[in-house]
Backbone bond lengths (Angstrom), bond angles and torsions (degrees), N, CA, C in turn:
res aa  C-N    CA-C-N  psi(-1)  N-CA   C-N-CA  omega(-1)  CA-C   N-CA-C  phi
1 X - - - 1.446 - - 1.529 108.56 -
2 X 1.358 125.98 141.79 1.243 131.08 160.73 0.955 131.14 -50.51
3 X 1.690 121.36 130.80 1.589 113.09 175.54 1.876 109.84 -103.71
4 X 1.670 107.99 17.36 1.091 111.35 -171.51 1.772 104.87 -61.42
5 X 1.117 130.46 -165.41 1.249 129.09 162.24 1.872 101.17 -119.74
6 X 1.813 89.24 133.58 1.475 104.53 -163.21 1.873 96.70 -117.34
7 X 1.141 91.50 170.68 1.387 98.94 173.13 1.659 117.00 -69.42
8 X 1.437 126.79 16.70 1.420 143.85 167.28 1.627 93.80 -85.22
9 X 1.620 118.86 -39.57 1.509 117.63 -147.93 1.474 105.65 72.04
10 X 1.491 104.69 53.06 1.737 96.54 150.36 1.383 117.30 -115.17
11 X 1.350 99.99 -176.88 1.927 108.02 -177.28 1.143 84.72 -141.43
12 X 1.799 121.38 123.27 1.390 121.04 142.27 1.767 90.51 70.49
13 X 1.165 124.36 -155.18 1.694 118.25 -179.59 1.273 108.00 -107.76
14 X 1.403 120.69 39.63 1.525 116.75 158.35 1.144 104.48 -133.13
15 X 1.463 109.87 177.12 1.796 106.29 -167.89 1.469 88.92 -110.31
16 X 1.830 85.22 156.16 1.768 111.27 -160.01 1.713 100.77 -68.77
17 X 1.386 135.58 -21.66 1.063 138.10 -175.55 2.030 93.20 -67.29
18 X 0.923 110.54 -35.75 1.898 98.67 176.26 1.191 107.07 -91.94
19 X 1.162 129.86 5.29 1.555 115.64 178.63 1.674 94.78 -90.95
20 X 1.448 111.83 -49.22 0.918 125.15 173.48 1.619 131.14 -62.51
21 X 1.479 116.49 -16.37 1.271 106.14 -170.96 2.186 79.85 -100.77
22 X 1.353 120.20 -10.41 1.523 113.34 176.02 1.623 109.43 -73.35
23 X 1.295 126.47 -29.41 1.422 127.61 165.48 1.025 104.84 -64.16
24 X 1.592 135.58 -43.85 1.709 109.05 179.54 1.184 121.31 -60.85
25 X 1.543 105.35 -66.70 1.715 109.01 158.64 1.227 124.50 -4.50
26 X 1.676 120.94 -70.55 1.217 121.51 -178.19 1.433 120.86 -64.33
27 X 1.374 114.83 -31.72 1.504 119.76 -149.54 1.852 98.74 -93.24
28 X 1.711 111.75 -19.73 1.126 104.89 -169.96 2.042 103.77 -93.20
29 X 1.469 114.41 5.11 1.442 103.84 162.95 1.732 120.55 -48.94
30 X 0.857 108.51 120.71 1.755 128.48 173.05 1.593 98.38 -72.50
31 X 1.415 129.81 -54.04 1.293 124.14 178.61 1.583 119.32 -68.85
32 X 1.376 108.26 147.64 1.483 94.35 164.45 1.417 148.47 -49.98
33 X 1.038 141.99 111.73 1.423 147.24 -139.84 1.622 96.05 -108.16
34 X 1.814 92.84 131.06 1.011 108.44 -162.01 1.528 105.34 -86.95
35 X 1.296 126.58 166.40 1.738 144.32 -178.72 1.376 112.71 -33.06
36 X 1.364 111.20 -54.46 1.618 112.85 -163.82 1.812 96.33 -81.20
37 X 1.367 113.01 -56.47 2.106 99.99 160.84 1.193 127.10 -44.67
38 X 1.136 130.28 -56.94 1.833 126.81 160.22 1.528 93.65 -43.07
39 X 1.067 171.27 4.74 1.419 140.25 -148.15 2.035 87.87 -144.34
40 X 1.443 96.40 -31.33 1.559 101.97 172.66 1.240 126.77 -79.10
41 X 2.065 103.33 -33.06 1.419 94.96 -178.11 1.507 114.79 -70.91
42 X 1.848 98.62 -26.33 1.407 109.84 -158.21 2.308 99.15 -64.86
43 X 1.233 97.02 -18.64 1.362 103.94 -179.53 1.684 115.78 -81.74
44 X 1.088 101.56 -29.91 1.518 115.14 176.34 1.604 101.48 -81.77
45 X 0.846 138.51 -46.47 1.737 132.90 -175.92 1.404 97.69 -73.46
46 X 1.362 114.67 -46.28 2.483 93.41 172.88 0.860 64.04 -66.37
47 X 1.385 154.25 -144.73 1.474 138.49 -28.46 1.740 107.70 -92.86
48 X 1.437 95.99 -14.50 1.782 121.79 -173.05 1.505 99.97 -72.92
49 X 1.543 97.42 -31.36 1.556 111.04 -160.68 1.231 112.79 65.81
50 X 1.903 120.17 55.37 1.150 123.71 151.65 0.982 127.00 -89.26
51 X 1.366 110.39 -10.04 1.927 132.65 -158.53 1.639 102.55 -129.91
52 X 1.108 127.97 92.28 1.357 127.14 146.44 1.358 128.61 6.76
53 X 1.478 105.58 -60.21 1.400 106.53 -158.70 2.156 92.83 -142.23
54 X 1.684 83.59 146.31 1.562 106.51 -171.38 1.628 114.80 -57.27
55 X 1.057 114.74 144.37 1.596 110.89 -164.88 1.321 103.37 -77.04
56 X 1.288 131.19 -33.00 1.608 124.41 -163.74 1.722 85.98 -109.73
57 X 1.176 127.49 -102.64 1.534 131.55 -177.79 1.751 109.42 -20.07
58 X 1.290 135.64 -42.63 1.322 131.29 -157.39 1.376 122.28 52.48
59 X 1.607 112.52 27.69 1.636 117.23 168.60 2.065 102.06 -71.98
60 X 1.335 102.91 154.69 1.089 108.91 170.04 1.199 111.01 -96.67
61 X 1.189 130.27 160.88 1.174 136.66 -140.77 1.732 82.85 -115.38
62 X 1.385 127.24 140.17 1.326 119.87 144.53 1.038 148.36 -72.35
63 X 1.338 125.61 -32.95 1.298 117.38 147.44 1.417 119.77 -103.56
64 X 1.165 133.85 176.84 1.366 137.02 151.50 1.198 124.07 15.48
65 X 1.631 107.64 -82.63 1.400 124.36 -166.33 2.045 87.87 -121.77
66 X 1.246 105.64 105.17 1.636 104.03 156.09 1.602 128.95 -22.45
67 X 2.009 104.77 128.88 1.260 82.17 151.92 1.442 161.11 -21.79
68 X 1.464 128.30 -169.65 1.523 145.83 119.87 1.684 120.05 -43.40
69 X 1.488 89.05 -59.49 1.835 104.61 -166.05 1.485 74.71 -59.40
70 X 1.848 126.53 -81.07 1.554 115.29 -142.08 0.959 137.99 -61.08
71 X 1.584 99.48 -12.84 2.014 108.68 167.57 1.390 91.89 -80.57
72 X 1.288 139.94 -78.52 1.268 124.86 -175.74 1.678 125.67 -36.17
73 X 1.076 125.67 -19.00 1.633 137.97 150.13 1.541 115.11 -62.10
74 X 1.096 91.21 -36.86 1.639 79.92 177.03 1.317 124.24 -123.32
75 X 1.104 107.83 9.76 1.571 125.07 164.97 2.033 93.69 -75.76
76 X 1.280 123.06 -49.03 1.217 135.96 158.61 1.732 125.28 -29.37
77 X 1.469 96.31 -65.03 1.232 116.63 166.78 1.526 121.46 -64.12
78 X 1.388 104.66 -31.56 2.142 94.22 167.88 1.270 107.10 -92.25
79 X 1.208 110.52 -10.44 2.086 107.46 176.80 1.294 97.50 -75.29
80 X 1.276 137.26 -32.89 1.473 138.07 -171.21 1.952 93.86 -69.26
81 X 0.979 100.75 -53.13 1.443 115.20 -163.34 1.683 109.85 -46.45
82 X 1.458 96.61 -60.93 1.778 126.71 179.39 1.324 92.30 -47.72
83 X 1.918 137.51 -61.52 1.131 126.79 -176.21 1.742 115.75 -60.60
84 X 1.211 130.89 -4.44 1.533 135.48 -143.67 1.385 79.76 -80.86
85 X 1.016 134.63 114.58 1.630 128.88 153.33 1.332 114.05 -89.33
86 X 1.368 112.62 -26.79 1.512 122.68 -148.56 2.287 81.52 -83.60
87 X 1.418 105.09 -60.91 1.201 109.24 -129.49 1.555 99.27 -104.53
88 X 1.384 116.00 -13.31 1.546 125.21 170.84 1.601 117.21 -120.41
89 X 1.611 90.43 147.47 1.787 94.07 -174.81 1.479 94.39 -91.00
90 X 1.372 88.18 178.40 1.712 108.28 -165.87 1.688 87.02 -67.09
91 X 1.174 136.37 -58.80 1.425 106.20 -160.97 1.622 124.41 -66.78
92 X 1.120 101.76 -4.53 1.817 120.03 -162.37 1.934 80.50 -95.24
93 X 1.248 119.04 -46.75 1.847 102.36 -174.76 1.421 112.86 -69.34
94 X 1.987 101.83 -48.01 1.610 94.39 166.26 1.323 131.03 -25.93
95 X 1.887 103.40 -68.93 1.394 106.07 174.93 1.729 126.14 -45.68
96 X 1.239 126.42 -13.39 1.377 149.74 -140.59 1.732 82.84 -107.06
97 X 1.510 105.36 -59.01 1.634 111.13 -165.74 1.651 107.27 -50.54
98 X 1.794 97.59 -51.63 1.491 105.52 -172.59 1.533 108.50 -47.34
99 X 1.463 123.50 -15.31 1.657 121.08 -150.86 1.515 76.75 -95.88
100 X 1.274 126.68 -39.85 1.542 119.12 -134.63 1.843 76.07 -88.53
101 X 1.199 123.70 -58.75 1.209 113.41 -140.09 2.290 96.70 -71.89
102 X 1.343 121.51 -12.99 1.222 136.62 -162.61 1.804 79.52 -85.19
103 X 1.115 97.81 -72.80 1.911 92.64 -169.52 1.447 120.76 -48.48
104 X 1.898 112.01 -35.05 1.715 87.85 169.94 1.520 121.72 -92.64
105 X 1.244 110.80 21.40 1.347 108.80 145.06 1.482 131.12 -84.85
106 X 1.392 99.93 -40.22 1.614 114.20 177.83 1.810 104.83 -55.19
107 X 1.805 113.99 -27.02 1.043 121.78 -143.02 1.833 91.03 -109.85
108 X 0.865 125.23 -35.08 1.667 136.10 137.90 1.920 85.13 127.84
109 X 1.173 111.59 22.77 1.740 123.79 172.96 1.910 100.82 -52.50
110 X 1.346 112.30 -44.91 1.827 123.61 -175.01 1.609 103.00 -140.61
111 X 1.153 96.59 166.14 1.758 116.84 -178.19 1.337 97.86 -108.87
112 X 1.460 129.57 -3.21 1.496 137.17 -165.56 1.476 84.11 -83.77
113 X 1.488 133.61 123.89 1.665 141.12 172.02 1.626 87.30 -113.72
114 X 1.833 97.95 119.13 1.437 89.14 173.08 1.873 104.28 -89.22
């Protein structure tokens, strides 16, 4: 199923009203927000197509709001990341986790919405 945004208002196979009501959520923490939440919201705003370009990979998105394939590319691309022992620090995989665990929801992989 598409996570494009359709004339339903979906993203990916959930509807854009939860992608969107998960950016408020996140964005209205007062405390500092930890690695793996920055790494979700930053996944939830591409995926909204507020953000140009992918939080872990830095592909640009072609249209607007990203494919299927490009969340699944880069849901790919922060799982690579999360394993990086060699070449990423713990806060750079954290942030990586937040992407992975935001996209298989976006991607309808879990019902778990981080």
């Amino acid at each position: 199923m598409s996570r494009e945004r359709s004339a339903g208002g979906r993203v990916g196979v959930g509807a854009a009203a939860e992608v969107e009501a998960a950016i408020a959520r996140l964005s209205a923490s007062a405390q500092p927000v930890p690695a793996p939440l920055r790494g979700a919201f930053a996944a939830y705003e591409w995926a909204a197509g507020r953000r140009p370009v992918a939080p872990v990979s830095g592909a640009q998105s072609l249209d607007r709001v990203p494919t299927v394939a490009q969340l699944a590319g880069e849901e790919r691309a922060a799982l690579r990341r999360v394993h990086d022992r060699a070449g990423a620090g713990v806060v750079e995989r954290d942030f990586a986790l937040g992407v992975v665990r935001a996209l298989v929801w976006l991607l309808g992989y879990t019902g778990d919405q981080p």
